[in-house]
DSSP file (Angstrom, degrees, kcal/mol; ACC not computed):
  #  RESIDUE AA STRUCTURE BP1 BP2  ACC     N-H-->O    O-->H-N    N-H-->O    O-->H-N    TCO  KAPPA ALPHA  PHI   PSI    X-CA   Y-CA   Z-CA
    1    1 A X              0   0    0      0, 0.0     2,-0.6     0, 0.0     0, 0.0   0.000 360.0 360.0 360.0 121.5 -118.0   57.4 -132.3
    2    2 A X        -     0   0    0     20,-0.0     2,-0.2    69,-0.0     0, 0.0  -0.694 360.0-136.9 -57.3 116.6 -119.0   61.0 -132.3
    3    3 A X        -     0   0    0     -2,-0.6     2,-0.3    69,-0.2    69,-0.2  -0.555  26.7-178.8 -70.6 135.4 -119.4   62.7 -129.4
    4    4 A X        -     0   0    0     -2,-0.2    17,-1.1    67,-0.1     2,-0.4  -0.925  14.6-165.1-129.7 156.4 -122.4   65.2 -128.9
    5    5 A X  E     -AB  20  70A   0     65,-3.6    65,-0.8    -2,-0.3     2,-0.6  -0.957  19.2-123.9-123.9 143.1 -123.9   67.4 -126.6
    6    6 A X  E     -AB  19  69A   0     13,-2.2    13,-1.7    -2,-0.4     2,-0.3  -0.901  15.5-130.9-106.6 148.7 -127.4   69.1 -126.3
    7    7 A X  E     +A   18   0A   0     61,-2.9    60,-0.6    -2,-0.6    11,-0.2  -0.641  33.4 170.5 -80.4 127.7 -128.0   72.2 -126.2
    8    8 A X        -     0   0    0      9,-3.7     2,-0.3     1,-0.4    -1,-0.2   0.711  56.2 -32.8-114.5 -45.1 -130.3   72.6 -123.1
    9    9 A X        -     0   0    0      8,-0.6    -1,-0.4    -3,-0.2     2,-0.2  -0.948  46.7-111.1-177.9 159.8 -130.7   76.2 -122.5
   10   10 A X        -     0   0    0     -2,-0.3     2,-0.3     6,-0.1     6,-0.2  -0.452  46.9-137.1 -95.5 154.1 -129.1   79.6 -122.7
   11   11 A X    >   -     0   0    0      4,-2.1     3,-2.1    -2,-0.2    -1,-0.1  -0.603  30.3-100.2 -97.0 141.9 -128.4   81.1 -118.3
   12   12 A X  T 3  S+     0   0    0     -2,-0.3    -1,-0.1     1,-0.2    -2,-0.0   0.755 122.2  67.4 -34.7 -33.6 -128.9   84.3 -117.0
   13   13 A X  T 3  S-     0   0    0      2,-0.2    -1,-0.2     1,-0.1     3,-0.1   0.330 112.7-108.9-105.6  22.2 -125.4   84.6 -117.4
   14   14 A X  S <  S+     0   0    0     -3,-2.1    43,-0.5     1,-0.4     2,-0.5   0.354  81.8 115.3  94.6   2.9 -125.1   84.6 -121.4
   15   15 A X        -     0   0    0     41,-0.1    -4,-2.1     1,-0.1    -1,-0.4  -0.804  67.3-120.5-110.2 151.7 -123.5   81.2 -121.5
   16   16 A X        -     0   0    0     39,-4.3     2,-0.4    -2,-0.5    39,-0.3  -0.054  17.5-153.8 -47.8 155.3 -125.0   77.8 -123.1
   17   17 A X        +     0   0    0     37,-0.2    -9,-3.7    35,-0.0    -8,-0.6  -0.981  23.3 177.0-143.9 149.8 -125.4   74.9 -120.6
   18   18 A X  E     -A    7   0A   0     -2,-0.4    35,-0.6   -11,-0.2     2,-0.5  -0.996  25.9-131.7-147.3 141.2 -125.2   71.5 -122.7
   19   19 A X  E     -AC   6  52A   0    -13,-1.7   -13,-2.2    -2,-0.3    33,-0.2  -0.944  26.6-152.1-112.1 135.8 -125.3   67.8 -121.5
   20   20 A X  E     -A    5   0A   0     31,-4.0   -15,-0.2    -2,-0.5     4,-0.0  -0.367  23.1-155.2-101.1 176.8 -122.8   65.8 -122.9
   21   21 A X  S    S-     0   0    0    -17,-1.1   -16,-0.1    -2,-0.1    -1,-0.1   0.445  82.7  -1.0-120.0   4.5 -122.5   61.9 -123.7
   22   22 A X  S    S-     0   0    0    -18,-0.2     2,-0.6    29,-0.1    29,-0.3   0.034 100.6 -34.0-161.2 -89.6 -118.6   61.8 -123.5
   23   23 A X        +     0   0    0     26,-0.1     2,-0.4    27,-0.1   -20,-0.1  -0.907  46.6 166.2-149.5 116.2 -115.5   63.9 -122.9
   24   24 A X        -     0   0    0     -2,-0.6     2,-0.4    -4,-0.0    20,-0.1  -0.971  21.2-141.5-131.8 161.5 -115.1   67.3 -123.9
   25   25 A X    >   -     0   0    0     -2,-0.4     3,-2.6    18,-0.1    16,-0.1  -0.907  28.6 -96.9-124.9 144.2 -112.3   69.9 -122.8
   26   26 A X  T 3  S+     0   0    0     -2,-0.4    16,-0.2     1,-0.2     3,-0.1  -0.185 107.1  30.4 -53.9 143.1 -112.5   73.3 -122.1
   27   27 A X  T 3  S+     0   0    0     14,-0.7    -1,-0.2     1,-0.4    15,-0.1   0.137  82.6 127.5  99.1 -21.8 -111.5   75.7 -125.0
   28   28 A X    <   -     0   0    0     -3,-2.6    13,-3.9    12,-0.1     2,-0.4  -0.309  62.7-124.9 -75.3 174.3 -112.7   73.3 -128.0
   29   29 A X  E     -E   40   0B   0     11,-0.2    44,-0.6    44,-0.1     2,-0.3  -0.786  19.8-133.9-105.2 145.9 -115.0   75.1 -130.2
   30   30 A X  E     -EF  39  72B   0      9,-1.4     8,-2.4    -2,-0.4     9,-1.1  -0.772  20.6-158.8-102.4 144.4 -118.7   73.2 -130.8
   31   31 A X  E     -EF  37  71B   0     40,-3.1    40,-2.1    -2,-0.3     6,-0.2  -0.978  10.9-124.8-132.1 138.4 -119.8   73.1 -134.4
   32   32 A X    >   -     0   0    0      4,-1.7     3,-2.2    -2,-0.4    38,-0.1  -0.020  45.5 -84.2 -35.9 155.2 -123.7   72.6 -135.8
   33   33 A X  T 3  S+     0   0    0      1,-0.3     2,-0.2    36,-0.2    37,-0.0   0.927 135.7  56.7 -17.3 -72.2 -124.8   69.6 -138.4
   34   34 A X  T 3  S-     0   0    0      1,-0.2    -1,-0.3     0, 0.0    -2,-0.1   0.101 118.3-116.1 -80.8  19.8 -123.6   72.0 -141.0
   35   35 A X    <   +     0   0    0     -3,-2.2     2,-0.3    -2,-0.2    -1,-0.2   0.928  69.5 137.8  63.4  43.2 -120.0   72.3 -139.5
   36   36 A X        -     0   0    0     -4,-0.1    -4,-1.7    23,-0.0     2,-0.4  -0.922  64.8-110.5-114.8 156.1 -120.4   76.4 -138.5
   37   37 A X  E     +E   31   0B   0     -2,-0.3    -6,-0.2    -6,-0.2     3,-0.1  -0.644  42.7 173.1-105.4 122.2 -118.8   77.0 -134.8
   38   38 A X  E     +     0   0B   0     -8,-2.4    20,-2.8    -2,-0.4    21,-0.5   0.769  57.1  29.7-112.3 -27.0 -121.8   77.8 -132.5
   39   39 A X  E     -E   30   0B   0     -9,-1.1    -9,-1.4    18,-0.3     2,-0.6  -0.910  50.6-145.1-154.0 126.7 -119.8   77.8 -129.2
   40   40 A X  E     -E   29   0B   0     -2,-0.2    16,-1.3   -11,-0.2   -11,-0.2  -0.487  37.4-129.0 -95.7 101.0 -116.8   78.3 -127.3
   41   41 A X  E     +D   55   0A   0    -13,-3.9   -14,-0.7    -2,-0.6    14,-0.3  -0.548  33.1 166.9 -45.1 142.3 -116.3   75.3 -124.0
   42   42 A X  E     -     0   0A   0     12,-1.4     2,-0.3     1,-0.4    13,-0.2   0.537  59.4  -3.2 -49.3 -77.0 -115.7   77.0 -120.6
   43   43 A X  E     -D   54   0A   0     11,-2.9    11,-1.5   -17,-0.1    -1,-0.4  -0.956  51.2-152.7-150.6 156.0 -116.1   74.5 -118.2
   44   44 A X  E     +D   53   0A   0     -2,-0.3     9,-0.2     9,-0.2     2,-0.2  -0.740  33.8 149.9-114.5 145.8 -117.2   70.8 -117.8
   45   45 A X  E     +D   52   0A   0      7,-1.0     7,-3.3    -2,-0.3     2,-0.2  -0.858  27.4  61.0 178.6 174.1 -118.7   69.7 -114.5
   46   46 A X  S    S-     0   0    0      5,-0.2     5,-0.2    -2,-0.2    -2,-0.1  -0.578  97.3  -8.5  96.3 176.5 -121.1   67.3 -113.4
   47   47 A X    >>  -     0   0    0      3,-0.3     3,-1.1    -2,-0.2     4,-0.7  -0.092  62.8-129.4 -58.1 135.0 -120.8   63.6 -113.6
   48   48 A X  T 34 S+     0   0    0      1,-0.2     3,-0.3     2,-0.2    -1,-0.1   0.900 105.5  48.2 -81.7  -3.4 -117.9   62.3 -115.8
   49   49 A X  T 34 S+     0   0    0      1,-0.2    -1,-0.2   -26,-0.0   -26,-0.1   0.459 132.9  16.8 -98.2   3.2 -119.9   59.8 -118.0
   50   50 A X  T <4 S+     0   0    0     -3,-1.1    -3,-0.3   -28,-0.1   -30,-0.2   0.061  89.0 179.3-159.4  44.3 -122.6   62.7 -118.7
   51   51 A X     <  -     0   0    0     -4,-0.7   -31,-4.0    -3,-0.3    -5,-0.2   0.166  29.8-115.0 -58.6-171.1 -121.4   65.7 -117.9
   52   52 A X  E     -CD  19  45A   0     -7,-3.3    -7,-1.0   -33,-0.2   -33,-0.2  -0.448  26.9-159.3-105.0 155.2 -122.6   69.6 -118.0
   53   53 A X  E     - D   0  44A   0    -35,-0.6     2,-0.5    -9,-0.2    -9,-0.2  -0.696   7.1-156.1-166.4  97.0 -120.7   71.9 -120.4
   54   54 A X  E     + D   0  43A   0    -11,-1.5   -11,-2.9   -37,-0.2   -12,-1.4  -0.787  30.9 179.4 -71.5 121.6 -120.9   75.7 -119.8
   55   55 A X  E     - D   0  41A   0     -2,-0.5   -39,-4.3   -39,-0.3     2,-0.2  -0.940  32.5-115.9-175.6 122.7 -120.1   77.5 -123.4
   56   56 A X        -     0   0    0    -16,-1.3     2,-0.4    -2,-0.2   -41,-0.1  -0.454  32.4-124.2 -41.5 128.5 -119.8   80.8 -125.2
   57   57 A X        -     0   0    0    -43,-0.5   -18,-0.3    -2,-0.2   -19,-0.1  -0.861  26.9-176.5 -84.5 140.5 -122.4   81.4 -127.9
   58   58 A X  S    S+     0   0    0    -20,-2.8     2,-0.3    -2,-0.4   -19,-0.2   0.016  71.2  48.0-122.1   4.4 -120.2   82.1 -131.0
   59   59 A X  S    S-     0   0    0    -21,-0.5   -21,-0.0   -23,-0.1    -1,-0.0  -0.994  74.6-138.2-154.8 141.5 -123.4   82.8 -133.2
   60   60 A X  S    S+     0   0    0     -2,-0.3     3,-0.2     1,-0.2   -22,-0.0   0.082  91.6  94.5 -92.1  33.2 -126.8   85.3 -132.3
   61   61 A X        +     0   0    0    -23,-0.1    -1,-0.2     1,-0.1    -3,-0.1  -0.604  46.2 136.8-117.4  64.4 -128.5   82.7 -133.7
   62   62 A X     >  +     0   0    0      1,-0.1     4,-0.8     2,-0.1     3,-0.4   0.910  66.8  54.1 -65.8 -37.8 -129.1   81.0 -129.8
   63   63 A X  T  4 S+     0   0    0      1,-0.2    -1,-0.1    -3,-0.2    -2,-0.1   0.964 105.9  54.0 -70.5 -44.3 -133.1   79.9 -130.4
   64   64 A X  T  4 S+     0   0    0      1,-0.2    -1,-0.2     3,-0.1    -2,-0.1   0.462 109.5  37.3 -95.7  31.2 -132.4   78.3 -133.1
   65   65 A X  T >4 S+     0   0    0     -3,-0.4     3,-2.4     3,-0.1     2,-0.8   0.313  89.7 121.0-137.0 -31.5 -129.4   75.5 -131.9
   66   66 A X  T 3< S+     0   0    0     -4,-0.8   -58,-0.1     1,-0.2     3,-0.1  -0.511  83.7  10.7 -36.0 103.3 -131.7   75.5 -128.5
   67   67 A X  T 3  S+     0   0    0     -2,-0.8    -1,-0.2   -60,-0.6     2,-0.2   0.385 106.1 112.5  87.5  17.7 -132.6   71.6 -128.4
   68   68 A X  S <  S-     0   0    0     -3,-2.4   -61,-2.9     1,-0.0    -1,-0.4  -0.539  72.4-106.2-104.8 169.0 -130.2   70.3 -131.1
   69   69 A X  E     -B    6   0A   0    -63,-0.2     2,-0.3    -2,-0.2   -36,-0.2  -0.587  37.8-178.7 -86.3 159.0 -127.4   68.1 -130.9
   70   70 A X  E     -B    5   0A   0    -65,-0.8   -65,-3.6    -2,-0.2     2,-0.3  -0.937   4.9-171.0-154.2 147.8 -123.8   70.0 -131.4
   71   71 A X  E     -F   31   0B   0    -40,-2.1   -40,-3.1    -2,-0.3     2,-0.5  -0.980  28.0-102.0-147.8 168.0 -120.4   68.2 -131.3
   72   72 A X  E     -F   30   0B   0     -2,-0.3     2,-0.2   -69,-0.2   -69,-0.2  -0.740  35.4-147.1 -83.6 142.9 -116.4   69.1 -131.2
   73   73 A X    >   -     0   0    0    -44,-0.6     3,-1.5    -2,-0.5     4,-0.3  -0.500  20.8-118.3 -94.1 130.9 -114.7   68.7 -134.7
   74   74 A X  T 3  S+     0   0    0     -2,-0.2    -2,-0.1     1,-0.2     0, 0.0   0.220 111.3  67.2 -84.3  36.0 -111.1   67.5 -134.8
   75   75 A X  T 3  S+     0   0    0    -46,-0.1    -1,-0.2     2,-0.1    -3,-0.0   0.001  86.7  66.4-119.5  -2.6 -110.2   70.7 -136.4
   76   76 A X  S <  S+     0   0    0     -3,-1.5    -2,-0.1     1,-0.1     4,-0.1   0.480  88.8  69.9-103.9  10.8 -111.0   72.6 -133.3
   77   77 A X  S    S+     0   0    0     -4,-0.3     2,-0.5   -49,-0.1    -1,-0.1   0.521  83.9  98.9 -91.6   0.2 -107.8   70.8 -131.2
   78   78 A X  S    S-     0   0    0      1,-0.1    -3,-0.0     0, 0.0    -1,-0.0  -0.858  86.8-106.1-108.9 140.7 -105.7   72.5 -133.1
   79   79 A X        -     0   0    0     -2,-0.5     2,-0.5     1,-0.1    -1,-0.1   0.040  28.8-162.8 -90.5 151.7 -104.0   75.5 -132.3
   80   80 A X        -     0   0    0     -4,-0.1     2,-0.2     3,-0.0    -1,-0.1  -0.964  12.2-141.7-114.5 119.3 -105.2   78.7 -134.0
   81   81 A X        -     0   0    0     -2,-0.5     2,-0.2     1,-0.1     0, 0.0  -0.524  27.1-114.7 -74.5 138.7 -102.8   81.8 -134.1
   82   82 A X        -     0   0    0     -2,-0.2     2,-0.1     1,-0.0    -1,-0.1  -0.656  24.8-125.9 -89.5 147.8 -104.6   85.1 -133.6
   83   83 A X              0   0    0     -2,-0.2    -1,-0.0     1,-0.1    -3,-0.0  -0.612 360.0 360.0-100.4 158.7 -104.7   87.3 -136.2
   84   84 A X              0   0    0     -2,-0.1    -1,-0.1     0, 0.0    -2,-0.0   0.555 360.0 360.0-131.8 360.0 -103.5   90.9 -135.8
């Protein structure tokens, strides 16, 4: 089963708020239908069988991922070296 989140609406404070339908962890990255990385987790909170999920936007395309579904990829649990 996939796990998903909605996008409910962007905060005052520049981050996403999302409600989820299963377990996500802080740090994965959330990807669109089309597999492009729209957001960075923060924090989960809230209830654990529907939590809240406070997120970096990773794209200035915010309106348009506003009321969609978004979910974590198993290619974002893995570690990524930064490049220098």
């Amino acid at each position: 089963m996939l796990v998903t989140a909605k996008v409910l609406h962007l905060a005052r404070s520049g981050r996403l708020i999302l409600h989820a339908n299963g377990d996500f962890m802080a740090n994965n990255i959330l990807y669109d239908d089309k597999e492009r990385k729209v957001a960075k987790i923060i924090e989960v909170f809230g209830p654990i069988k529907s939590p809240y999920i406070s997120a970096v936007p990773l794209t200035d395309r915010i309106k348009r991922i506003i009321g969609h579904n978004v979910h974590s990829s198993e290619r974002s649990s893995k570690v990524v070296k930064s490049r220098k």
